[in-house]
The first five atom37 places (N, CA, C, CB, O) and aatype in JSON, in Angstrom:
{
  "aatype": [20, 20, 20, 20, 20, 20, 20, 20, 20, 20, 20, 20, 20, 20, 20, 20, 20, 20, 20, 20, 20, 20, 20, 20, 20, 20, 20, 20, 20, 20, 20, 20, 20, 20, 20, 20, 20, 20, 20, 20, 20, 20, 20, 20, 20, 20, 20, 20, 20, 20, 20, 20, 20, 20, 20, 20, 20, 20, 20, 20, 20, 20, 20, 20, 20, 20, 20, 20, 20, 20, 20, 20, 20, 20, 20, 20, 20, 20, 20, 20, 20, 20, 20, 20, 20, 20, 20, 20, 20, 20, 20, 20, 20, 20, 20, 20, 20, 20, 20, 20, 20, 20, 20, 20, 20, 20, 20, 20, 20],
  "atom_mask": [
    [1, 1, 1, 1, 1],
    [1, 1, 1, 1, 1],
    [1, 1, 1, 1, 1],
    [1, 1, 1, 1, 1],
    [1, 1, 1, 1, 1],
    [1, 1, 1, 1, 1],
    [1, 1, 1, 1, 1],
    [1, 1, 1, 1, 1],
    [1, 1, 1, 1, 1],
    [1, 1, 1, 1, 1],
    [1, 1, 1, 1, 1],
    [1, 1, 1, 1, 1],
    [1, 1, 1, 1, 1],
    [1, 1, 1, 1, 1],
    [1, 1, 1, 1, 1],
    [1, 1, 1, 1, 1],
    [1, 1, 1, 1, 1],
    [1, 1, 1, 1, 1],
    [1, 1, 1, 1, 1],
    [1, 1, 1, 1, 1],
    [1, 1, 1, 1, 1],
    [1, 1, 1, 1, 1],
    [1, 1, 1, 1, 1],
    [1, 1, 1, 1, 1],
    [1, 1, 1, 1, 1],
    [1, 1, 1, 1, 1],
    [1, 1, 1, 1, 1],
    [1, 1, 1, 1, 1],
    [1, 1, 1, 1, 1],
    [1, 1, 1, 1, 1],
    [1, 1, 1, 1, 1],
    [1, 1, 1, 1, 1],
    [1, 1, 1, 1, 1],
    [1, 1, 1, 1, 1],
    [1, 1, 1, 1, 1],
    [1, 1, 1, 1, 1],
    [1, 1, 1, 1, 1],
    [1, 1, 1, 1, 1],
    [1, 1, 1, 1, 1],
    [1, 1, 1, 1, 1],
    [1, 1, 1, 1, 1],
    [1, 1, 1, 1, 1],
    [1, 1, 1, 1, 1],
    [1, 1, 1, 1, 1],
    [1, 1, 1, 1, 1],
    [1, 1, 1, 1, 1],
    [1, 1, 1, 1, 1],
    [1, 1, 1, 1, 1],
    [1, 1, 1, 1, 1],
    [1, 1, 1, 1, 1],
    [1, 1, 1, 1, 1],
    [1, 1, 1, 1, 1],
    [1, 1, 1, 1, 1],
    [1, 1, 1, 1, 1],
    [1, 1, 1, 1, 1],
    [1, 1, 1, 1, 1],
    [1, 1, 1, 1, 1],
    [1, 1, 1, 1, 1],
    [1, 1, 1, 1, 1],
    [1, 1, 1, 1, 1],
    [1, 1, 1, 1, 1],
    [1, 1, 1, 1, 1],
    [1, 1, 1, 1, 1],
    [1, 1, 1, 1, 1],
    [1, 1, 1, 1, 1],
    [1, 1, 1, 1, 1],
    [1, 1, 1, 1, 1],
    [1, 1, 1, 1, 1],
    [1, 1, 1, 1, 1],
    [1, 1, 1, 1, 1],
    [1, 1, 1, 1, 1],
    [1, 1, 1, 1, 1],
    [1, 1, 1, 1, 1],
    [1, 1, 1, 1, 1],
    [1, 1, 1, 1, 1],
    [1, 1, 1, 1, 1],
    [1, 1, 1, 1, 1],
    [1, 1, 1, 1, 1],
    [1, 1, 1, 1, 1],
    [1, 1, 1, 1, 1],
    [1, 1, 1, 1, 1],
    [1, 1, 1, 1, 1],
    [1, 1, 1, 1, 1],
    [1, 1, 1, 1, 1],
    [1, 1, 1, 1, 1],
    [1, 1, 1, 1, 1],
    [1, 1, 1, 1, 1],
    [1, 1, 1, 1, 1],
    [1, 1, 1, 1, 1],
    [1, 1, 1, 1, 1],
    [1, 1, 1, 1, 1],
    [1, 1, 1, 1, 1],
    [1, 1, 1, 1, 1],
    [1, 1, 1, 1, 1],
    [1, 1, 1, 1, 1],
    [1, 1, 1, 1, 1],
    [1, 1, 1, 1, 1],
    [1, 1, 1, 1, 1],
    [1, 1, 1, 1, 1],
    [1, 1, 1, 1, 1],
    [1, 1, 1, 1, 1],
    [1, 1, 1, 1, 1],
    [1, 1, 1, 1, 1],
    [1, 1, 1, 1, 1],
    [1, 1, 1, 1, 1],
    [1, 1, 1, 1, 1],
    [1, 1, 1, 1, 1],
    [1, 1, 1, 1, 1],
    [1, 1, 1, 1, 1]
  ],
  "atom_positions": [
    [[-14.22, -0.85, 30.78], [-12.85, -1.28, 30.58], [-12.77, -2.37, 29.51], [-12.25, -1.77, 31.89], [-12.01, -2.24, 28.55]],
    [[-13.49, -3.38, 29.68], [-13.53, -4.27, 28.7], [-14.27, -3.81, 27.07], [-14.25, -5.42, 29.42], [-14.43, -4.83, 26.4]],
    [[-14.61, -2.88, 26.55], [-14.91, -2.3, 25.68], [-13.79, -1.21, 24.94], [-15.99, -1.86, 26.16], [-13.91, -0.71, 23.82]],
    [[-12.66, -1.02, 25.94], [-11.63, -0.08, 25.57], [-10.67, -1.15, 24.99], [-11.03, 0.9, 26.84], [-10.15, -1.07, 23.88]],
    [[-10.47, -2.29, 26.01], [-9.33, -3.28, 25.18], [-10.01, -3.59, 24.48], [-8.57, -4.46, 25.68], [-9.76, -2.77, 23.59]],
    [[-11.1, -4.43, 23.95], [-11.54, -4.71, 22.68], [-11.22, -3.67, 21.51], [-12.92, -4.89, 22.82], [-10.66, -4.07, 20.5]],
    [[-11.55, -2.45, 21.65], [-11.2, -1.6, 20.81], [-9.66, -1.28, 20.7], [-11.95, -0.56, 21.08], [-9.41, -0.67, 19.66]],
    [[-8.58, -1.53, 21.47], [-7.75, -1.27, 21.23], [-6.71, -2.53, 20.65], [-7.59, -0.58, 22.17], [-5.57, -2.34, 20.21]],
    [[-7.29, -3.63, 20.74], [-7.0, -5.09, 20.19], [-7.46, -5.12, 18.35], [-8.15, -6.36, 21.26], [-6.92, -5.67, 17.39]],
    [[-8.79, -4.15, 18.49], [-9.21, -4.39, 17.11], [-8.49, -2.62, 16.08], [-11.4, -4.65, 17.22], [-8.72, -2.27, 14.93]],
    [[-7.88, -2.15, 16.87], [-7.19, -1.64, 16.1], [-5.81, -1.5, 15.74], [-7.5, -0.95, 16.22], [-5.33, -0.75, 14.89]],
    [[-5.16, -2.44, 16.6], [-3.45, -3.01, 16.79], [-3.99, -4.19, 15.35], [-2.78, -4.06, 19.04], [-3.41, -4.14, 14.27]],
    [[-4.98, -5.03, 15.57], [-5.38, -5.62, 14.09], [-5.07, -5.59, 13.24], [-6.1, -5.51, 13.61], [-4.34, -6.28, 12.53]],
    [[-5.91, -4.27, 13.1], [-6.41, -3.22, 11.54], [-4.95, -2.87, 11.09], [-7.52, -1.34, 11.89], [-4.47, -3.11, 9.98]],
    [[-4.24, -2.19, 12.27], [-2.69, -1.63, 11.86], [-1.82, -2.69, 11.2], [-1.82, -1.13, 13.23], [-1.12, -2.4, 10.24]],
    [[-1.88, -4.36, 11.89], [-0.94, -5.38, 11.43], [-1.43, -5.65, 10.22], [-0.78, -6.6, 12.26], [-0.62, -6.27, 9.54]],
    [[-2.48, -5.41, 9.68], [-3.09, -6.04, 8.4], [-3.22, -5.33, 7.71], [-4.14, -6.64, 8.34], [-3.45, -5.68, 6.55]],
    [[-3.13, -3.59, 8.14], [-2.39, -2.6, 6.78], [-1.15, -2.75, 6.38], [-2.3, -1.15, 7.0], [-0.75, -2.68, 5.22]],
    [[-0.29, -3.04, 7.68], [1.55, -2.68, 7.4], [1.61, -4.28, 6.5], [3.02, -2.57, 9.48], [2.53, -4.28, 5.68]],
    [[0.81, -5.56, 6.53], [1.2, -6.44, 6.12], [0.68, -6.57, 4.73], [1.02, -7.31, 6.94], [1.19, -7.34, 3.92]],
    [[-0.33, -5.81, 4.48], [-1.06, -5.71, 2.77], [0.0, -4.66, 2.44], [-3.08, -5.02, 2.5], [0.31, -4.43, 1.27]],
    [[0.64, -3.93, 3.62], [1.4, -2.46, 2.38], [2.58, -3.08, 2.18], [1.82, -0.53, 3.08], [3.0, -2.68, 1.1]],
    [[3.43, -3.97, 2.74], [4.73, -4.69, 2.61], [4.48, -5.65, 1.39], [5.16, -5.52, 4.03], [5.41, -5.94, 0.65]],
    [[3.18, -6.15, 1.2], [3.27, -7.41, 0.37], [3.1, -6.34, -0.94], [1.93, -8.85, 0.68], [3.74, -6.72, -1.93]],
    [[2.58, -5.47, -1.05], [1.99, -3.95, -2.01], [4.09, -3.69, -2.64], [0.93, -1.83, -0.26], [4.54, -3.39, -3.75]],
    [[4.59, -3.9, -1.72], [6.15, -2.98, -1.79], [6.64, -4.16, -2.73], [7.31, -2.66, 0.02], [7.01, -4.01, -3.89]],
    [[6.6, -5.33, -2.07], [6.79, -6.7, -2.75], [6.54, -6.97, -3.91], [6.21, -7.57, -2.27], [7.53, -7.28, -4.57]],
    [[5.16, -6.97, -4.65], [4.85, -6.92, -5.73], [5.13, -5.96, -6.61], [3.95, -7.07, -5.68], [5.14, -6.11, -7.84]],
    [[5.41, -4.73, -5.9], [6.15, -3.81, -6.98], [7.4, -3.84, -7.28], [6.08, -2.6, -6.75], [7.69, -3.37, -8.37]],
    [[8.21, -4.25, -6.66], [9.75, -4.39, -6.97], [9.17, -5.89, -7.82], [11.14, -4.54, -5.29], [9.57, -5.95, -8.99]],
    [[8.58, -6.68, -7.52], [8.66, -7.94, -9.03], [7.98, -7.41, -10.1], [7.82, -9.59, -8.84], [8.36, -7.8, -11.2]],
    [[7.09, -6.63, -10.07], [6.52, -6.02, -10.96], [7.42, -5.14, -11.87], [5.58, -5.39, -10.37], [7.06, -4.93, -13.03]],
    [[8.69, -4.55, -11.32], [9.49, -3.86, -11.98], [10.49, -4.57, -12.74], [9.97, -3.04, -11.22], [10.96, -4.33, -13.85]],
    [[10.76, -5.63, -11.76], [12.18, -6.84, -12.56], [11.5, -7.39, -13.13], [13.2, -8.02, -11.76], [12.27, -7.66, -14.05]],
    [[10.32, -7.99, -13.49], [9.7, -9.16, -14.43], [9.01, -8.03, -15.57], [8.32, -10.41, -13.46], [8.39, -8.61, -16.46]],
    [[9.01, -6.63, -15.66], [8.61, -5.98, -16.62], [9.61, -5.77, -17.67], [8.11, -4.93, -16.18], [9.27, -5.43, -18.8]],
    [[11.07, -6.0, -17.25], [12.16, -6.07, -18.26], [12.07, -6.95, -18.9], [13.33, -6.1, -17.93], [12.11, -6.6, -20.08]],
    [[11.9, -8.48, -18.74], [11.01, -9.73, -19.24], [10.21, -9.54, -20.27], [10.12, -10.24, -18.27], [10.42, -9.5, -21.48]],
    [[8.89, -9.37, -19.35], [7.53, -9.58, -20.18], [6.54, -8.87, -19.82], [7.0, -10.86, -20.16], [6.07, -9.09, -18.71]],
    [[5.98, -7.9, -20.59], [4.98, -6.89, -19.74], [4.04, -7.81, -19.23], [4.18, -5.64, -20.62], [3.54, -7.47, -18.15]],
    [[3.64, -8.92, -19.73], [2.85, -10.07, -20.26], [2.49, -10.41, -18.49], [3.88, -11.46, -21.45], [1.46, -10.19, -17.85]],
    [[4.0, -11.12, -18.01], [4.24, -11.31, -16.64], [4.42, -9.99, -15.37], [5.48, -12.11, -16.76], [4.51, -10.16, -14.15]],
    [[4.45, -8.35, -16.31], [4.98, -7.7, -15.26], [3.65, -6.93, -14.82], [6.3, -6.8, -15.65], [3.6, -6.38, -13.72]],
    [[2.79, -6.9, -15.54], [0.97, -5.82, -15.34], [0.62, -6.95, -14.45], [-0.57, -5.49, -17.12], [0.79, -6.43, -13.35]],
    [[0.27, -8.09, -14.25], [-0.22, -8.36, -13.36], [-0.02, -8.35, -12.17], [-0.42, -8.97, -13.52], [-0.98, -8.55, -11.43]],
    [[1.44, -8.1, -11.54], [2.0, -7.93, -10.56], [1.86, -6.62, -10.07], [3.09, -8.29, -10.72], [1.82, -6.36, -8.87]],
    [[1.78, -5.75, -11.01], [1.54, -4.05, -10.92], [0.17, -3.9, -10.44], [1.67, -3.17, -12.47], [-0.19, -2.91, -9.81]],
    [[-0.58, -4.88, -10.75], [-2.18, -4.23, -10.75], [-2.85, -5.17, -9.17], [-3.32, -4.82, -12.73], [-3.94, -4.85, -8.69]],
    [[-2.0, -6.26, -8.58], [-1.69, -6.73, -7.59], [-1.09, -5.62, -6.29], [-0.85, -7.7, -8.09], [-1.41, -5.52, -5.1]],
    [[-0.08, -4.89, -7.13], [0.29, -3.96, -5.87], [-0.64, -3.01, -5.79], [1.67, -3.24, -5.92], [-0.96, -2.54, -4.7]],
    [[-1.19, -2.63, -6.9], [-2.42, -1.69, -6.66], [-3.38, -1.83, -5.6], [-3.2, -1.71, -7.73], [-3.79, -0.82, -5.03]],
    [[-3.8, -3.07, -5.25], [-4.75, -3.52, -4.91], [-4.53, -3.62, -3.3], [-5.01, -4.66, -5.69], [-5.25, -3.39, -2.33]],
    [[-2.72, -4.2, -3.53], [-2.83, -4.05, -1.9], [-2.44, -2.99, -0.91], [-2.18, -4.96, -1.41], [-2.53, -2.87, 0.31]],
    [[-2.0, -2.3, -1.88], [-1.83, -0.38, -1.15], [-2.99, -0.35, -1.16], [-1.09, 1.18, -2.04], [-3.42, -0.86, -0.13]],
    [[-3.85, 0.06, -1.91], [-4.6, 0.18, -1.43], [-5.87, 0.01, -0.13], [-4.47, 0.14, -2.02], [-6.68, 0.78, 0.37]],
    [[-5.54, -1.29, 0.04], [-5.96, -2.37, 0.97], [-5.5, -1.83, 2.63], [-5.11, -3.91, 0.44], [-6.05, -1.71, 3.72]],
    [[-4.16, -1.63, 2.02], [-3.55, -1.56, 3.41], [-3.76, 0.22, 3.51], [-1.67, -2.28, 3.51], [-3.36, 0.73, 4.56]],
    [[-4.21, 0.9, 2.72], [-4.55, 2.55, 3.25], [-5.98, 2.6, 3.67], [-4.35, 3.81, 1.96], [-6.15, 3.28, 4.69]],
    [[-6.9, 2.15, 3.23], [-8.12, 1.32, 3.93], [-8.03, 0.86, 5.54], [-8.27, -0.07, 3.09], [-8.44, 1.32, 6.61]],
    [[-7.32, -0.25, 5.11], [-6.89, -0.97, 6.86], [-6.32, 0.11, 7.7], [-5.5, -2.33, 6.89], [-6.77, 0.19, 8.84]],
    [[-5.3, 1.05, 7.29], [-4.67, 1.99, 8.0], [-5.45, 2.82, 8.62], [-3.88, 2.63, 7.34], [-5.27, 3.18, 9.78]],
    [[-6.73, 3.32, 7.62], [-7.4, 4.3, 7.89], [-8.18, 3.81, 9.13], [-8.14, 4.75, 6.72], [-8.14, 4.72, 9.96]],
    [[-8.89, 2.74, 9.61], [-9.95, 2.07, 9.71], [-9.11, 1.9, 11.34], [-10.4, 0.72, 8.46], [-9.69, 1.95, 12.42]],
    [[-7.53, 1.68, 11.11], [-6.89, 1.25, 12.51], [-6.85, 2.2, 13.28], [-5.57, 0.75, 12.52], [-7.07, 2.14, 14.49]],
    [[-6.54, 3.3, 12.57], [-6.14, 4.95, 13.0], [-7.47, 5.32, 13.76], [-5.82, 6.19, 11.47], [-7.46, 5.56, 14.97]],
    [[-8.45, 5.36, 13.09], [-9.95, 5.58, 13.52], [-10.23, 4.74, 15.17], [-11.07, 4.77, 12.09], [-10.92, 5.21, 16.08]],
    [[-9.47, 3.39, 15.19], [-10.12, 2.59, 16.0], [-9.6, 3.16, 17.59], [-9.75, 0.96, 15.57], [-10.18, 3.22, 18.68]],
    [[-8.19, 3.56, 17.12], [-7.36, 3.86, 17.9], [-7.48, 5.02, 18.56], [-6.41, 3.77, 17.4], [-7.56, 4.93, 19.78]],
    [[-7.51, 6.07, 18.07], [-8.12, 7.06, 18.34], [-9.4, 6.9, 19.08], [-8.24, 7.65, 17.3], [-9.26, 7.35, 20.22]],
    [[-10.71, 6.37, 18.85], [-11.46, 6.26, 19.35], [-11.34, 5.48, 20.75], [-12.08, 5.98, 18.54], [-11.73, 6.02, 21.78]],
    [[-10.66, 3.87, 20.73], [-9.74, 3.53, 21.68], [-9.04, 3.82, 22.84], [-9.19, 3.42, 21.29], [-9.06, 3.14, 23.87]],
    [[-8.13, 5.34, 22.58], [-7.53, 6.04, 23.32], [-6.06, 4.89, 23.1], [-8.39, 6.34, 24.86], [-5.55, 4.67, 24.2]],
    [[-5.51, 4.34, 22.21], [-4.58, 3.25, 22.31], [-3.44, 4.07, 21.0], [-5.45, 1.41, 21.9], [-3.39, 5.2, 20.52]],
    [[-2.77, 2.97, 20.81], [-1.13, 3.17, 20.29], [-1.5, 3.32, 18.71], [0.13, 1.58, 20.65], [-1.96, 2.36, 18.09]],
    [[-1.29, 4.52, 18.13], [-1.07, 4.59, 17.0], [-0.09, 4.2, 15.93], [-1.16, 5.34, 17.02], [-0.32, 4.53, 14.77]],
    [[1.12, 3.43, 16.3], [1.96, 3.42, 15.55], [1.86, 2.38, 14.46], [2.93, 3.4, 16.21], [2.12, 2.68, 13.29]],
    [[1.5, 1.22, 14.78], [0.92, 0.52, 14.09], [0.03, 0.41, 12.62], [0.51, 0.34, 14.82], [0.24, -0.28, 11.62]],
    [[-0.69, 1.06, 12.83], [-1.78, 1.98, 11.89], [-1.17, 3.04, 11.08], [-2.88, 2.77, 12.79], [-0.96, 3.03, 9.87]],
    [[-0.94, 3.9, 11.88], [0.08, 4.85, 11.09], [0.83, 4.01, 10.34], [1.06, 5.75, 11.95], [0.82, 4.11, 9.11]],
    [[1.46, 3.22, 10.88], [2.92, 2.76, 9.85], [2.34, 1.92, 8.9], [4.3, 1.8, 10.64], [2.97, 2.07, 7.85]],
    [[1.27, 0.96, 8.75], [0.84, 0.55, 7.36], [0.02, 2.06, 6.19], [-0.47, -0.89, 7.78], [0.0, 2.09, 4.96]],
    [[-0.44, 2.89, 6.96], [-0.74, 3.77, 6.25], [0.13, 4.38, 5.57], [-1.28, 4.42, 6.78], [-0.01, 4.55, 4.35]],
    [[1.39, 4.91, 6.41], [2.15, 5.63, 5.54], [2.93, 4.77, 4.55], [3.02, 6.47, 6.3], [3.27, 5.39, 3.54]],
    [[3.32, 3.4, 4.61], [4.04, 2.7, 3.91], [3.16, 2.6, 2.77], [4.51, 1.51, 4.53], [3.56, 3.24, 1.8]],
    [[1.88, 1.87, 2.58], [0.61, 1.87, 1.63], [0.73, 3.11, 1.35], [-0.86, 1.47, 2.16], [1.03, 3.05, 0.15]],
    [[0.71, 4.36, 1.66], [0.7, 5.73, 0.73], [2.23, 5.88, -0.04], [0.4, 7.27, 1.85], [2.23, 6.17, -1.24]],
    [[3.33, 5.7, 0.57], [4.52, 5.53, -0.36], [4.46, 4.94, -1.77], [5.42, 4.74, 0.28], [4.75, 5.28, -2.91]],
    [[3.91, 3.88, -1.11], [4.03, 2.8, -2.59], [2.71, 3.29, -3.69], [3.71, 0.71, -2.03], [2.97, 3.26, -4.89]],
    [[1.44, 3.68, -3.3], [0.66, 3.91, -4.33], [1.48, 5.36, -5.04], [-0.99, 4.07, -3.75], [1.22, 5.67, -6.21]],
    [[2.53, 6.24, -4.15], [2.75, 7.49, -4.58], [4.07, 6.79, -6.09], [3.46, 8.72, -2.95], [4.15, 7.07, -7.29]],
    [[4.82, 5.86, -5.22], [5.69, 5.42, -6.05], [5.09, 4.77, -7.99], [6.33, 4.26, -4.99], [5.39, 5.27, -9.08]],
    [[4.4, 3.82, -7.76], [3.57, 3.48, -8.66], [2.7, 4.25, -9.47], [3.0, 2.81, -8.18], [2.28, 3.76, -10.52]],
    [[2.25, 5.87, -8.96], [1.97, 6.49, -9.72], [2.82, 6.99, -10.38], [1.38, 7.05, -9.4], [2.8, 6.81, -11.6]],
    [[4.15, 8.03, -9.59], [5.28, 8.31, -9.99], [5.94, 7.54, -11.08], [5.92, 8.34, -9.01], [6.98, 7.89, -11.65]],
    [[5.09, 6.2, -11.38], [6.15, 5.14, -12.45], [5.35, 5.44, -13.41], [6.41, 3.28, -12.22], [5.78, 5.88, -14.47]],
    [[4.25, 5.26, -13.21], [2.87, 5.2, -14.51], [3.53, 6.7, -15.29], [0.56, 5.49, -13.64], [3.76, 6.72, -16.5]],
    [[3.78, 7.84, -14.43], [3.84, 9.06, -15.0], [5.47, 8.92, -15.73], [3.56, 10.35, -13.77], [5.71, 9.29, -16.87]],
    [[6.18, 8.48, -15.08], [7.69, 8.39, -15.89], [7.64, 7.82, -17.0], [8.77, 7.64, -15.25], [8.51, 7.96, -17.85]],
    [[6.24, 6.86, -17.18], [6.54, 5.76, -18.64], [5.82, 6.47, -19.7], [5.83, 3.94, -18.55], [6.06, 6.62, -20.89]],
    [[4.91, 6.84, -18.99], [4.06, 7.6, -20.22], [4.92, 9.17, -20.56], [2.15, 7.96, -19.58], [4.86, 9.83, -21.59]],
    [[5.47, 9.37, -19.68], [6.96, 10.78, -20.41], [7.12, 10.49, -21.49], [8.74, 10.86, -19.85], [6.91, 11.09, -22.54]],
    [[7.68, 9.08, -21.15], [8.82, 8.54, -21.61], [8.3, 7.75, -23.2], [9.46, 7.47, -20.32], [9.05, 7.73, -24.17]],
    [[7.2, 7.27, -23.21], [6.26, 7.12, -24.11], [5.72, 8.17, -25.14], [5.39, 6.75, -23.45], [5.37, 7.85, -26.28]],
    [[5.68, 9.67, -24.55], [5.23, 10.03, -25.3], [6.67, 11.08, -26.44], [3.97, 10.59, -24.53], [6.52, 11.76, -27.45]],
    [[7.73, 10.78, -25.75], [9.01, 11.43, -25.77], [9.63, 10.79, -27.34], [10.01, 10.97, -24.24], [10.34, 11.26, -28.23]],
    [[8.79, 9.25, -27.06], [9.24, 8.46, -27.83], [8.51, 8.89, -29.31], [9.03, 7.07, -27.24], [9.05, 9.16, -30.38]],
    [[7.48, 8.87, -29.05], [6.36, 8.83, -30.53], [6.75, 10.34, -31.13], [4.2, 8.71, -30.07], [6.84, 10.42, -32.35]],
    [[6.97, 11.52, -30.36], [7.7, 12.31, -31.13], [8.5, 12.58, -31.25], [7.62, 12.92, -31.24], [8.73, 13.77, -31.49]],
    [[9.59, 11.53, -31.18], [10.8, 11.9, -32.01], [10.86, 11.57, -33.11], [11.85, 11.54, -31.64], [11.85, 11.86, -33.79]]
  ]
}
């Protein structure tokens, strides 16, 4: 018994510290988008910040999901930094691909 709550403590964890790397991931991309009208100067580093923490938090997600499962405990947690961390890396790719369209739309005209 005491080996099941441990495991199910260390994957309610894993889940709070994906959903909280994938929120801060969502965060940095919306400044990453308003400070790129600015200064790319100020807006790539914020971009390459959200990179880091989607990623982070689909890692953590994965790792919570695993614990939980194994656990026999509450998935929602886990799940929900996973899927939020997969939104945002989908979004951020989805941008990379709109600029470079849009980039290359440009050079041949």
């Amino acid at each position: 018994m005491q080996n099941n709550t441990r495991s199910s403590n260390l994957s309610q964890f894993f889940g709070i510290i994906s959903l909280i790397s994938s929120l801060l991931a969502g965060f940095f991309l919306v400044i990453s988008c308003i400070t790129s009208i600015i200064s790319l100067v100020i807006g790539i580093p914020f971009g390459i910040l959200a990179i880091f923490m989607a990623v982070l938090g689909i890692i953590f997600g994965n790792i919570g999901v695993s614990q939980a499962k194994k656990g026999n405990s509450s998935l929602l947690v886990p799940k929900t930094g996973l899927l939020f961390g997969t939104i945002v890396v989908s979004v951020i790719f989805l941008g990379f691909f709109v600029i470079l369209v849009m980039m290359s739309y440009a050079i041949l005209r």
